[in-house]
MARFI-331732 format. One record per atom (N, C-alpha, C): x, y, z; residue in three letters; atom name; residue number from 1. Coordinates in nm, 4 decimals, m for minus. Layout:
// residues N
> u,v,w,type,atom,seq
> X,Y,Z,ala,CA,NUM
...
//
This chain:
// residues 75
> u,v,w,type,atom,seq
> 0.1238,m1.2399,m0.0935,unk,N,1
> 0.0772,m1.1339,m0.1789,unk,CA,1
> 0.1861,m1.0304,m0.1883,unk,C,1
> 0.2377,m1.0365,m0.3406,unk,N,2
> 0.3221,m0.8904,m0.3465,unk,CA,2
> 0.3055,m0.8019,m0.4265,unk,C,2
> 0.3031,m0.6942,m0.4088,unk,N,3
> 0.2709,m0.5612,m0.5343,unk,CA,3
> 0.3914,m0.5447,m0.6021,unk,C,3
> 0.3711,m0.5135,m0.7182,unk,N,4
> 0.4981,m0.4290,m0.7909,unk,CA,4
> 0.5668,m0.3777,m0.7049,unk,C,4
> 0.6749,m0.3347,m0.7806,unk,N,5
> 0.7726,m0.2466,m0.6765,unk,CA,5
> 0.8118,m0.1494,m0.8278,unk,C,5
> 0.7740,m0.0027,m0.7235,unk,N,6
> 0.7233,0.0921,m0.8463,unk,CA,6
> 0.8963,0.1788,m0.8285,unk,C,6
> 0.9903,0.1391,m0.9039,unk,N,7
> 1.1559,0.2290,m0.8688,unk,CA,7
> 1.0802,0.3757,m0.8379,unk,C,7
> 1.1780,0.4181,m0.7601,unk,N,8
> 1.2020,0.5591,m0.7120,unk,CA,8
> 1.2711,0.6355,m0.7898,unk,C,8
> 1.2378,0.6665,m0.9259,unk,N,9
> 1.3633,0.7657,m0.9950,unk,CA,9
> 1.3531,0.9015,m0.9687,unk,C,9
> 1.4766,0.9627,m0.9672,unk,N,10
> 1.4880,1.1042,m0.9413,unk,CA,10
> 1.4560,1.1836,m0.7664,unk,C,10
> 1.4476,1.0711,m0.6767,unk,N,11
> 1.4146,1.0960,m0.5763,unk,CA,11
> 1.5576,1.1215,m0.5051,unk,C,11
> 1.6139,1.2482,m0.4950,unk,N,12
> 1.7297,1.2709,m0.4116,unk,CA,12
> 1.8041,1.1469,m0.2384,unk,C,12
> 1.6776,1.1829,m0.1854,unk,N,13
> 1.6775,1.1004,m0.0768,unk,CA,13
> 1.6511,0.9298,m0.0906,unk,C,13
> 1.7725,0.8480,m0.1025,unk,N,14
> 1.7497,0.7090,m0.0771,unk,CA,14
> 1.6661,0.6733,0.0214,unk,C,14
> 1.5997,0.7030,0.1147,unk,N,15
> 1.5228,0.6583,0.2446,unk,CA,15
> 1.4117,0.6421,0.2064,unk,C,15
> 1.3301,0.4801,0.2519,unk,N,16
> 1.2256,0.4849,0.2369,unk,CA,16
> 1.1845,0.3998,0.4059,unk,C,16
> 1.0219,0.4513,0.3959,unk,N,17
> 0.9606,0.3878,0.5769,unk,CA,17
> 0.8828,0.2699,0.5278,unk,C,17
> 0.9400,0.2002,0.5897,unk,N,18
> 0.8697,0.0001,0.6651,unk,CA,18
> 0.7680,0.0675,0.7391,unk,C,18
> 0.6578,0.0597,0.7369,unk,N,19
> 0.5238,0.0266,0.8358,unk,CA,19
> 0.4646,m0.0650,0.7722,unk,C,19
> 0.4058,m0.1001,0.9624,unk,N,20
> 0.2929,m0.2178,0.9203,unk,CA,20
> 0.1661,m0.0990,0.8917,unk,C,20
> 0.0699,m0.2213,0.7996,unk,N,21
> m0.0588,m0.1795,0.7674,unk,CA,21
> m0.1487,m0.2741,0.8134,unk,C,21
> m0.2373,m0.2297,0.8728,unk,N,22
> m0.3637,m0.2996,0.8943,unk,CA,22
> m0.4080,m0.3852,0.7635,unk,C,22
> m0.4602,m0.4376,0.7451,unk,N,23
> m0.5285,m0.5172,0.6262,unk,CA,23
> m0.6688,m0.4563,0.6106,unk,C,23
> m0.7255,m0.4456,0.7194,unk,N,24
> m0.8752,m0.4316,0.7022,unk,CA,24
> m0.8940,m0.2796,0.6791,unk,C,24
> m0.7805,m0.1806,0.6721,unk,N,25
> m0.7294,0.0037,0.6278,unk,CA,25
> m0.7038,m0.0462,0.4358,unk,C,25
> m0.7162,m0.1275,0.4059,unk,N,26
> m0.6700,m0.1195,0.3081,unk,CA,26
> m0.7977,m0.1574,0.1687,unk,C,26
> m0.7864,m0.0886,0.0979,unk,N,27
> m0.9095,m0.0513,m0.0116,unk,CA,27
> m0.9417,m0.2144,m0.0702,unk,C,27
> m1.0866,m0.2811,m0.1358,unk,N,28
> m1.1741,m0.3773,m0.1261,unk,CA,28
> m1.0257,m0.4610,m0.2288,unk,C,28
> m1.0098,m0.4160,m0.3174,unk,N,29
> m0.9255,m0.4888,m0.4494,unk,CA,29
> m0.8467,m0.5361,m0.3699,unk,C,29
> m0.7568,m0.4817,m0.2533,unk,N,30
> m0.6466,m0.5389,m0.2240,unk,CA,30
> m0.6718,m0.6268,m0.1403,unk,C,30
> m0.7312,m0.5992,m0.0714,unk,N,31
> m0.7721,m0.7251,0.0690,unk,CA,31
> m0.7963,m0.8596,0.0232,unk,C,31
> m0.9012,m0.8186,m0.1281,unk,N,32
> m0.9123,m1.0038,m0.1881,unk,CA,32
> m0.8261,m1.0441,m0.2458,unk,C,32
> m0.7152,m0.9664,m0.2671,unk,N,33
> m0.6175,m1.0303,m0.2857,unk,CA,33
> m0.5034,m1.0887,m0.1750,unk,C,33
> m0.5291,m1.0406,m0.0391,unk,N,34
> m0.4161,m1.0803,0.0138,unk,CA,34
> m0.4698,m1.1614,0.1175,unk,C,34
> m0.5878,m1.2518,0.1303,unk,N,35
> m0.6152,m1.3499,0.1847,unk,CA,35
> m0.6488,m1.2827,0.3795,unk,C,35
> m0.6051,m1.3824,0.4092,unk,N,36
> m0.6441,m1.4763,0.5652,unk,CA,36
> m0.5054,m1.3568,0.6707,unk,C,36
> m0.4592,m1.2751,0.5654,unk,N,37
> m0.3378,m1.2243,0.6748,unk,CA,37
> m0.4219,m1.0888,0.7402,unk,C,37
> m0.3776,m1.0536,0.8385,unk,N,38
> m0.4430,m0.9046,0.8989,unk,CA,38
> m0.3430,m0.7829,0.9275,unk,C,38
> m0.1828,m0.8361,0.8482,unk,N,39
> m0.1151,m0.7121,0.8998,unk,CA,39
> 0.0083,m0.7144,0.7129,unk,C,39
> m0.0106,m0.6284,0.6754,unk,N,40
> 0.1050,m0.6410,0.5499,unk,CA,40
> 0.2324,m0.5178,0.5849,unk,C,40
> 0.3280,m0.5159,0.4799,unk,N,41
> 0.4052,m0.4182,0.5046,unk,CA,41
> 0.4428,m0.3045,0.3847,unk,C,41
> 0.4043,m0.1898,0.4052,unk,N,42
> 0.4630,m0.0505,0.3356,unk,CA,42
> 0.5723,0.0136,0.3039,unk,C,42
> 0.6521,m0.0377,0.1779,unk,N,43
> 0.7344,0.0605,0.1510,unk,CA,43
> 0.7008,0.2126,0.1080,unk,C,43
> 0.7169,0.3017,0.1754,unk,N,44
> 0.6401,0.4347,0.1485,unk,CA,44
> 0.8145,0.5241,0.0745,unk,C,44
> 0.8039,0.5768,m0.0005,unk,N,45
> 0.9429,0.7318,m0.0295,unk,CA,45
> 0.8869,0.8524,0.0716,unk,C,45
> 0.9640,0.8960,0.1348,unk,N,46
> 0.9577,1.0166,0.2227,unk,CA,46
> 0.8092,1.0789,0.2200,unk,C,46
> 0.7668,1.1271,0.0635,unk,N,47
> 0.7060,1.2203,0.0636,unk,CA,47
> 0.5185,1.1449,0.0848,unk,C,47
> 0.5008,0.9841,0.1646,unk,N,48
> 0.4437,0.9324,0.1790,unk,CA,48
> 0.3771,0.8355,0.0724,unk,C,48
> 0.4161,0.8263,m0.0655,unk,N,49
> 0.3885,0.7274,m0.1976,unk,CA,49
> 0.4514,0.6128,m0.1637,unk,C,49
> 0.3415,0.5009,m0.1555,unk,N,50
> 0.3802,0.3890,m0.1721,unk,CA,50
> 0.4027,0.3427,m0.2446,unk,C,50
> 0.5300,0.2612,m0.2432,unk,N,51
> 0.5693,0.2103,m0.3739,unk,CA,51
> 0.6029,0.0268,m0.3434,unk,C,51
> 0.5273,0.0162,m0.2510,unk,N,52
> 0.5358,m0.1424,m0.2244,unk,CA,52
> 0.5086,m0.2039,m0.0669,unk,C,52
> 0.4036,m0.2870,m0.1549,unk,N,53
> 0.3015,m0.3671,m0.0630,unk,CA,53
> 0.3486,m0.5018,m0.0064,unk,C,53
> 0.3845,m0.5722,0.0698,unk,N,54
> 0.4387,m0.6992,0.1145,unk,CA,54
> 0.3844,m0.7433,0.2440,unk,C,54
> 0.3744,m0.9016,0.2350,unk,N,55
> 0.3252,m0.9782,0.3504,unk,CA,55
> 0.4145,m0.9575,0.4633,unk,C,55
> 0.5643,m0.9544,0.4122,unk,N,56
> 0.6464,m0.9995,0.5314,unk,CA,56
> 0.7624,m0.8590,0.5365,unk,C,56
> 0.7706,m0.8441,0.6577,unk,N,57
> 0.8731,m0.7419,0.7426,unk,CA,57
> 1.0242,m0.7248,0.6357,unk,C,57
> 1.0732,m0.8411,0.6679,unk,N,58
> 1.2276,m0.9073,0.6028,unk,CA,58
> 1.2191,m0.8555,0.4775,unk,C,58
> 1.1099,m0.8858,0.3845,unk,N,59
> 1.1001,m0.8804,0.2665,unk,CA,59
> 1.1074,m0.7790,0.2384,unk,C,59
> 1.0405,m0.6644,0.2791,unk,N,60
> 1.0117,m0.5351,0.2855,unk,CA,60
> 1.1404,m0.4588,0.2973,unk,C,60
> 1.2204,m0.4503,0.3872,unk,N,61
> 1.3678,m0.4057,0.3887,unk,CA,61
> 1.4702,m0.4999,0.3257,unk,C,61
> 1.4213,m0.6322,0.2485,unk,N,62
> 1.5532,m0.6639,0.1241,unk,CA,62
> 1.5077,m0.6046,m0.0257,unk,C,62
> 1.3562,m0.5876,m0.0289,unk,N,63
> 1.3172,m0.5404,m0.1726,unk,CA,63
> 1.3340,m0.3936,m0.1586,unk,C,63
> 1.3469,m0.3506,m0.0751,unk,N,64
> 1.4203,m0.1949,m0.0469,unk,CA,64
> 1.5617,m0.2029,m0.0783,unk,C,64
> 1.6017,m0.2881,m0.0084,unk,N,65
> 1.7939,m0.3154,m0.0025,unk,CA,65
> 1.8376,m0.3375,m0.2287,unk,C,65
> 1.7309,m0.3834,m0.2690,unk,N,66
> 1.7693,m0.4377,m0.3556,unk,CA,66
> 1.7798,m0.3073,m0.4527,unk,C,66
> 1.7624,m0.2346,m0.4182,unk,N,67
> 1.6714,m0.1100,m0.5000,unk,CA,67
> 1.7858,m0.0127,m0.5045,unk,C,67
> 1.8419,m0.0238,m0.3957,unk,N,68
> 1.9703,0.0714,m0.3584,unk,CA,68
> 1.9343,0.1428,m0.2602,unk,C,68
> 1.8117,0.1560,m0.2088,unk,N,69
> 1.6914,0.1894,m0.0923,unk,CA,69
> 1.7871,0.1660,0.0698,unk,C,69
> 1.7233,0.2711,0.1009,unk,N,70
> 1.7655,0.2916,0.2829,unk,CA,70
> 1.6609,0.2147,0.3672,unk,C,70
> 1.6256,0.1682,0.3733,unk,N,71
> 1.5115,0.1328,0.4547,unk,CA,71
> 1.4943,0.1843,0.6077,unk,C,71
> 1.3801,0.2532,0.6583,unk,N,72
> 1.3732,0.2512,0.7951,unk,CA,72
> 1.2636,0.2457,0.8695,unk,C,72
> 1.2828,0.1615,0.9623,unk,N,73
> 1.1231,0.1500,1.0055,unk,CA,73
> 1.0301,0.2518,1.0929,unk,C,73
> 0.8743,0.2359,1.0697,unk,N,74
> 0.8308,0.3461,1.1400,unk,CA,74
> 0.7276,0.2548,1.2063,unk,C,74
> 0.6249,0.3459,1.2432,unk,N,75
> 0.5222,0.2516,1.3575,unk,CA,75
> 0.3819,0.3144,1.2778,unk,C,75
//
């Protein structure tokens, strides 16, 4: 399961935070969409807007990387 990836324009700061998300924290639409998994991953911009939803860790800091994105992880 992957969400859009919504660009960051005009955002001074390249840095965005990797956290995991619970699955079962996450609102009814999305959950039926993302099956049998119980943990996804958050690209959030500083000011806490997510701008991208992903199954996997890796993925999460290359679809950041791809972006021109800092990636860094949080807990």
């Amino acid at each position: 399961m992957n969400s859009p990836f919504k660009p960051v324009a005009g955002v001074e700061s390249q840095i965005v935070y990797v956290r995991p998300v619970t699955v079962a924290d996450l609102p009814d639409e999305l959950r039926a969409q993302i099956g049998d998994v119980e943990t996804v991953y958050s690209v959030n911009r500083p000011d806490g807007e997510r701008v991208a939803l992903v199954r996997d860790r890796s993925l999460a800091f290359s679809l950041a990387r791809q972006h021109d994105l800092a990636p860094v992880s949080t807990h």
